[in-house]
C-alpha positions as CSV (number, residue, x, y, z in Angstrom):
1,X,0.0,0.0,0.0
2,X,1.4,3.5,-0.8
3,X,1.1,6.2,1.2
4,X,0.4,9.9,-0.1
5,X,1.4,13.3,2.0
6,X,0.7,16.7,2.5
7,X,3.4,19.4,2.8
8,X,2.1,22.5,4.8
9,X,4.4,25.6,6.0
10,X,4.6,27.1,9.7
11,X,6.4,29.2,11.4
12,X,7.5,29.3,14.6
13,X,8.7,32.1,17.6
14,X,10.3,32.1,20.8
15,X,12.5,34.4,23.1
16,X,14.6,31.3,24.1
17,X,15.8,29.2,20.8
18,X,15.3,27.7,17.3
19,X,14.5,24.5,18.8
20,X,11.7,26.2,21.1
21,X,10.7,27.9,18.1
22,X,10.4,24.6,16.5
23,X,8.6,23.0,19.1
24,X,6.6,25.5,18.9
25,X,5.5,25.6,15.6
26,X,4.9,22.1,15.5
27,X,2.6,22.3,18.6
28,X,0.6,24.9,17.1
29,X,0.4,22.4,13.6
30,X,-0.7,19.7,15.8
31,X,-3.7,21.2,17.2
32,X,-5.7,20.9,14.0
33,X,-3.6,18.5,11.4
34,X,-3.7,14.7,12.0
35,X,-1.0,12.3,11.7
36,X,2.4,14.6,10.9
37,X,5.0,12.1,10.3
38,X,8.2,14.4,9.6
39,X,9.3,17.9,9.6
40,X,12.4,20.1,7.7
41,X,13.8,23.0,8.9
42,X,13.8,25.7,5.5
43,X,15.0,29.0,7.2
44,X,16.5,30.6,10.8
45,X,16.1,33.9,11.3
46,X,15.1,36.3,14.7
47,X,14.9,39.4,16.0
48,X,17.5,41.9,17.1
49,X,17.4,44.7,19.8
50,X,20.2,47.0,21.3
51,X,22.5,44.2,19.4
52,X,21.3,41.6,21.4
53,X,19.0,38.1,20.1
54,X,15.5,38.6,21.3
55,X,13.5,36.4,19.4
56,X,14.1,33.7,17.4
57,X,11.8,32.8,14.2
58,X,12.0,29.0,12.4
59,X,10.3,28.2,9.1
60,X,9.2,24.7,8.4
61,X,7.4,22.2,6.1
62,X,5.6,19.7,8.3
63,X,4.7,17.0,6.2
64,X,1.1,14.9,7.3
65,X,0.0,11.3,6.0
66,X,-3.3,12.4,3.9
67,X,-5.5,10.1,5.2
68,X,-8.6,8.7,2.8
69,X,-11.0,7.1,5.6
């Protein structure tokens, strides 16, 4: 049996780190797609104030099994 999926992008923020940020994101996905079953990491990027790192942004594809019953 094949299987068929679904690539969606999100994006993701927090104060603290890319990973946060991608937990994050994914958390957020979660709440109303079914079944993700991988995600890539396509871009870093943040925020910067008085020269320091406030806020750190992550874009991602989160991929989903598309699921036909």
């Amino acid at each position: 049996m094949s299987n068929v999926y679904k690539v969606i992008e999100v994006i993701g923020n927090s104060p603290t780190s890319y990973a946060e940020a991608s937990k994050v994101a994914l958390a957020a996905a979660a709440k109303s797609v079914r079944a993700i079953s991988w995600f890539e990491v396509k871009n870093l990027g943040g925020k910067v104030q008085d020269g320091k790192v406030v806020n750190f942004q992550v874009k991602l594809n989160v991929a989903f099994k598309v699921v036909t019953d």
